[in-house]
C-alpha distance (Angstrom), angle and dihedral (degrees) to the residues before:
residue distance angle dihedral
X1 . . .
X2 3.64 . .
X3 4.16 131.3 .
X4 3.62 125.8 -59.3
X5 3.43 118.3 -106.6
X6 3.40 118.7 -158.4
X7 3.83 122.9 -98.9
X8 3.51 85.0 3.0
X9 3.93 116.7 141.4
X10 3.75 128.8 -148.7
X11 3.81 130.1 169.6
X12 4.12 147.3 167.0
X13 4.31 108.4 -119.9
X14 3.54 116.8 -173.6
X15 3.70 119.1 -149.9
X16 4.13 108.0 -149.2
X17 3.65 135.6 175.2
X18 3.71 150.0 94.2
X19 3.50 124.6 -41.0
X20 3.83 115.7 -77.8
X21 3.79 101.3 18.1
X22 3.95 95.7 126.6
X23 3.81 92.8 -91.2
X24 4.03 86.2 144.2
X25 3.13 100.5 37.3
X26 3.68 99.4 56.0
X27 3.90 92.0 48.2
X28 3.49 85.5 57.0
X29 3.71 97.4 47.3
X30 3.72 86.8 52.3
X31 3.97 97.8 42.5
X32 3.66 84.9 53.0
X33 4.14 94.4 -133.7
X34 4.04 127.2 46.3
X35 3.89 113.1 -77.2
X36 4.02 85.7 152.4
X37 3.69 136.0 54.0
X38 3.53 123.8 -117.2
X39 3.60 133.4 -152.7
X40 3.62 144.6 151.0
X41 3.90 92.7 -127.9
X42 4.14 114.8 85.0
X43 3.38 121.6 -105.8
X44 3.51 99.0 42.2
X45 4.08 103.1 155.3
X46 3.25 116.9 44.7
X47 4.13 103.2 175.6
X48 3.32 120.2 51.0
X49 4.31 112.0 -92.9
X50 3.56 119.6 -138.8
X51 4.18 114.8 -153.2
X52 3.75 123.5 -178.1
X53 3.68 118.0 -160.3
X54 4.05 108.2 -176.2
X55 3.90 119.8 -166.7
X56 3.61 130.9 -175.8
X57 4.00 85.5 -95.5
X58 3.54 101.0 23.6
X59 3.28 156.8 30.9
X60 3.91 125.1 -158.9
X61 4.04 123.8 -175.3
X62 3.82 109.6 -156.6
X63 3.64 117.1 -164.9
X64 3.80 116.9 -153.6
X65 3.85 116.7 -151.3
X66 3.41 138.6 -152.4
X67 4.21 104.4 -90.5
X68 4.17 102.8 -99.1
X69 3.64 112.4 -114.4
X70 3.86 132.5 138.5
X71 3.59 117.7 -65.8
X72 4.40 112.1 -119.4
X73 4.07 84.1 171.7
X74 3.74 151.3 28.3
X75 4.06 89.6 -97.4
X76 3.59 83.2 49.2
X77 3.74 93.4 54.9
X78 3.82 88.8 47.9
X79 3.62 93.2 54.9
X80 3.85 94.7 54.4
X81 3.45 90.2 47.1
X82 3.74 90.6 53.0
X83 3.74 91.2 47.0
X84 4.01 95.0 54.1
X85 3.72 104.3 36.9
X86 4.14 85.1 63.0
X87 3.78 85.3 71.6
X88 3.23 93.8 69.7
X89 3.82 120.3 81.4
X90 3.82 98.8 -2.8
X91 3.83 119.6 122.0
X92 4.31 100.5 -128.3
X93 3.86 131.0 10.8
X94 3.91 117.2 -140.9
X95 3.63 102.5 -158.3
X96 4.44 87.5 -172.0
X97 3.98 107.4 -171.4
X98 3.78 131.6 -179.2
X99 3.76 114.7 -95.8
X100 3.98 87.7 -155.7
X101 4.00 94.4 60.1
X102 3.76 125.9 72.1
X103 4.06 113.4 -115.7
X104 3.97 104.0 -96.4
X105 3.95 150.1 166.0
X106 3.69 85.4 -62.0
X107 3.94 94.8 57.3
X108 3.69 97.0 39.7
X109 3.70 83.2 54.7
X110 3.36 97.6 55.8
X111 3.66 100.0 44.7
X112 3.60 86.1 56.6
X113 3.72 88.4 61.6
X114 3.50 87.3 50.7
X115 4.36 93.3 54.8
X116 3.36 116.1 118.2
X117 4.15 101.6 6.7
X118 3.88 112.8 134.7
X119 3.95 83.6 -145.7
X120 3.49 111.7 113.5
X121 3.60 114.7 -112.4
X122 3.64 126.6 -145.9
X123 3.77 121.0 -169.2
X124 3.83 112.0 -150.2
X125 3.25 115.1 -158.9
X126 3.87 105.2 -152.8
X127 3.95 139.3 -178.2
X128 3.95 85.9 44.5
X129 3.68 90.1 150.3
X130 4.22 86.4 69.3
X131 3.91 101.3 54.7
X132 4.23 126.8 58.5
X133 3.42 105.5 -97.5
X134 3.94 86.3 -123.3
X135 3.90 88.8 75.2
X136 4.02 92.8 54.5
X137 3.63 97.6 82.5
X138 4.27 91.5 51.0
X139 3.87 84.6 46.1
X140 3.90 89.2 53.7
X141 4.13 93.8 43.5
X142 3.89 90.7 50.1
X143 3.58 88.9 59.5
X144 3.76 105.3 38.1
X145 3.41 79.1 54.8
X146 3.73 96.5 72.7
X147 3.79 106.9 23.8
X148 3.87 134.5 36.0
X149 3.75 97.6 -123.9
X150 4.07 119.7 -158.4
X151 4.51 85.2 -138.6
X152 3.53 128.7 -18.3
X153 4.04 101.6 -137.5
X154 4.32 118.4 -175.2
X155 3.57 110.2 -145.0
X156 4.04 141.0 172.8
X157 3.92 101.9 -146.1
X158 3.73 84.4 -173.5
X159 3.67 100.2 46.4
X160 3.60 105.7 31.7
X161 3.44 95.6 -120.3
X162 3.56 104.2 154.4
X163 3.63 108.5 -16.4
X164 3.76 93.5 125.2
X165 3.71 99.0 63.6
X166 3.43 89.6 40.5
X167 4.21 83.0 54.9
X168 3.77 88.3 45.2
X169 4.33 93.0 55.5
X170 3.51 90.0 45.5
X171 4.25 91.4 49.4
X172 4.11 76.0 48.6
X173 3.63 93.7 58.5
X174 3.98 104.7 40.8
X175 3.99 120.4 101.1
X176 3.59 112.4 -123.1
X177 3.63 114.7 -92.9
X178 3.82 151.6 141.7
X179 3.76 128.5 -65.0
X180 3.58 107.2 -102.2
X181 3.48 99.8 -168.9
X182 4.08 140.7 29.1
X183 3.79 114.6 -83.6
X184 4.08 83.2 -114.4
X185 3.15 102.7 60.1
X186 3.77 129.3 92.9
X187 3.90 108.9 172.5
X188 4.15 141.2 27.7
X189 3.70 85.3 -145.6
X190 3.73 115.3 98.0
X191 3.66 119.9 -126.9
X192 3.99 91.7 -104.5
X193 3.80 80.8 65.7
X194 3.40 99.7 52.2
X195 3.83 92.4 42.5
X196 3.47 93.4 54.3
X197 3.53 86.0 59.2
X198 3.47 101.8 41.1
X199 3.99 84.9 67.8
X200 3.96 90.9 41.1
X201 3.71 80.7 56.7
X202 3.91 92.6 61.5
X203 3.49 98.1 44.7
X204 3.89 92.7 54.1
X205 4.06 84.2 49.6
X206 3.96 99.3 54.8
X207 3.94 103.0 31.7
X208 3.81 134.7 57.5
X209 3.23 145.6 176.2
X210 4.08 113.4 51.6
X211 3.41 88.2 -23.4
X212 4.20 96.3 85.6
X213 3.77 100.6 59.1
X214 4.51 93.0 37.6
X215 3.89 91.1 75.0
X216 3.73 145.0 92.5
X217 3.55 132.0 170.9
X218 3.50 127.8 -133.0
X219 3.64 135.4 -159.0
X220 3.75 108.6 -148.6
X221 3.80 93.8 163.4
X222 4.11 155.6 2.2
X223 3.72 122.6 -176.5
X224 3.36 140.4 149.1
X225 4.07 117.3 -108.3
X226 3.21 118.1 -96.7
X227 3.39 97.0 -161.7
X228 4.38 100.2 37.8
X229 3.69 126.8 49.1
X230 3.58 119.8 -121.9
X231 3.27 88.6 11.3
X232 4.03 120.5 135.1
X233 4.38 110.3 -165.1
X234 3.63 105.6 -159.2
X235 3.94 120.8 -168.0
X236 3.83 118.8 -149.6
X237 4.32 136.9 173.1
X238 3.50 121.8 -152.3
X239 3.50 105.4 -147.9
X240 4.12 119.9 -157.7
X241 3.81 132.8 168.2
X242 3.54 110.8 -118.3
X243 3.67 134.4 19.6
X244 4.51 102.4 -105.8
X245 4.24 77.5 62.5
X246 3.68 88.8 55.4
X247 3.91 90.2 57.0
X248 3.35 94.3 39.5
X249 3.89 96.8 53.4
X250 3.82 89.8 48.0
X251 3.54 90.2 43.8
X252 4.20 123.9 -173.6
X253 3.57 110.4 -16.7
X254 3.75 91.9 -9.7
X255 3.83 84.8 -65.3
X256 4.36 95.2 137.2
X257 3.85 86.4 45.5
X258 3.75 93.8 50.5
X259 3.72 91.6 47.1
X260 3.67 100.6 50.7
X261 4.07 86.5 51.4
X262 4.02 84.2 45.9
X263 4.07 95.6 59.7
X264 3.94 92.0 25.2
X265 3.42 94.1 59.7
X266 4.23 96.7 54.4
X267 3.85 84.9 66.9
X268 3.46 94.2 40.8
X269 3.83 95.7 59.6
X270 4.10 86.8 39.1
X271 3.94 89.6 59.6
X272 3.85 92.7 39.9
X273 3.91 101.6 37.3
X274 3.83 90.8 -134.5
X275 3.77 146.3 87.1
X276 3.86 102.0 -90.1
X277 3.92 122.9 -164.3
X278 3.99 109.8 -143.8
X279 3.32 125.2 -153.7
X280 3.78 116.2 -173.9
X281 3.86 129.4 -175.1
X282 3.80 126.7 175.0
X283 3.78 118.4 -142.6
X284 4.12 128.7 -173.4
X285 3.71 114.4 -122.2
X286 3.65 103.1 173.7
X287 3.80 114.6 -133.7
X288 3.60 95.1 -12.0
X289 3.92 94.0 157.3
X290 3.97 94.4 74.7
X291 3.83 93.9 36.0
X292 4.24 113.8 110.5
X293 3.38 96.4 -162.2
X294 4.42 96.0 43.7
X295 3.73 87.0 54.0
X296 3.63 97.0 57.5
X297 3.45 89.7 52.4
X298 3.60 93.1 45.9
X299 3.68 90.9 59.8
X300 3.48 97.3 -102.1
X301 3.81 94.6 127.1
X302 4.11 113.0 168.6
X303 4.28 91.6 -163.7
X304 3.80 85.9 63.2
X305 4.28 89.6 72.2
């Protein structure tokens, strides 16, 4: 943590809702390069994210949780956890729903969660850029409705299309405080974090079906060459749950496999700033999702929130 400045305002914002809202996409709008993974299958994030955004005045960590949904497995259970227990002690709640999807079970749940917190809670309205702007103000009534937001901000997390002004109300809201982190730097998570998911990110891209939600990636090593300059060799397992994902993951002739590595390593070498040899194998873990001990050493550690 370094020195107070005076006047100068720091704060914790959690960024809750259902799965596929944007949640992602805005941190990494925000953050200004991809800390989180993004794909059009729900579920995405599965560990909480933590983006720092420092200003001249401010600085604002936003924390992007896995989207709230009902558990069907331990690693479900884990994400819900995650999700709630960053209510507690942050400084503003984004509750950020989709402006093209009606409010449902899902929403209702959440603003249950949300009863009774002296947080305040901001509903961001995102994916503005999708609906006629005519059917913003029945969006916004259907909600006020049921909660008593702090502001009600539309946004395209894509597009930009508001984002700053949202920024600038949150800035409004934040006690002053210290900056917790240097000005350069954009995430808590180390890059063997972000790596891992950079891969995860791939796989969710080229597979479907069950295949999405059965895999973890893990990090098993990241060296320099010996043998090239400037050159970074990372190691990495795909791990699945039953044997047909294996093959299907490594595809014809390896050809899936060799394509996830392909696009996987781009943003690799963008996060490092090097050439980076990857090495990916894919190993069968049966039923890891609803095993204690195989989520721990996944990384999916519950002590950590």
């Amino acid at each position: 943590m370094l020195e107070q400045k005076q006047g100068y305002k720091s704060g914790f914002i959690s960024i809750i809702g259902r799965p596929n809202v944007g949640k992602s996409t805005f941190l990494n709008r925000v953050i200004g390069q991809k800390i989180a993974i993004m794909s059009d299958k729900p579920q995405t994030t599965r560990n909480k994210v933590q983006g720092v955004l420092t200003n001249t005045d401010s600085q604002m960590i936003f924390i992007d949780t896995p989207g709230i949904h009902k558990p069907k497995h331990k690693l479900g259970e884990f994400m819900l956890k995650t999700a709630k227990n960053t209510l507690r002690e942050v400084d503003l709640i984004m509750f950020m729903v989709n402006a093209e999807q009606v409010l449902g079970k899902g929403d209702e749940f959440i603003m249950e969660l949300l009863e009774g917190t002296k947080t305040p809670v901001f509903l961001v309205i995102n994916k503005i850029d999708q609906v006629h702007p005519d059917a913003l103000s029945g969006i916004i009534e259907g909600y006020k409705e049921r909660f008593d937001f702090a502001e009600i901000v539309p946004i395209s997390a894509l597009q930009g299309n508001n984002v700053e002004n949202l920024l600038a109300t949150i800035e409004s809201y934040l006690p002053e405080g210290p900056q917790y982190y240097p000005a350069d730097q954009v995430t808590d998570h180390p890059e063997r974090f972000i790596i891992s998911e950079l891969v995860r990110e791939k796989v969710l891209h080229l597979t479907r079906e069950e295949i999405p939600h059965s895999i973890a990636v893990v990090i098993d090593k990241i060296k320099p060459d010996d043998e090239k300059e400037n050159m970074i060799r990372v190691q990495a397992t795909i791990m699945v749950e039953r044997d047909s994902q294996k093959g299907i993951v490594i595809g014809k002739r390896g050809a899936l496999l060799k394509e996830i590595g392909t696009r996987a390593r781009k943003d690799i070498e963008m996060l490092l700033g090097s050439k980076v040899y990857l090495e990916l194998w894919v190993k069968v873990q049966k039923d890891w999702r609803n095993k204690s001990t195989q989520l721990r050493d996944f990384g999916f550690r519950e002590d950590e929130y």
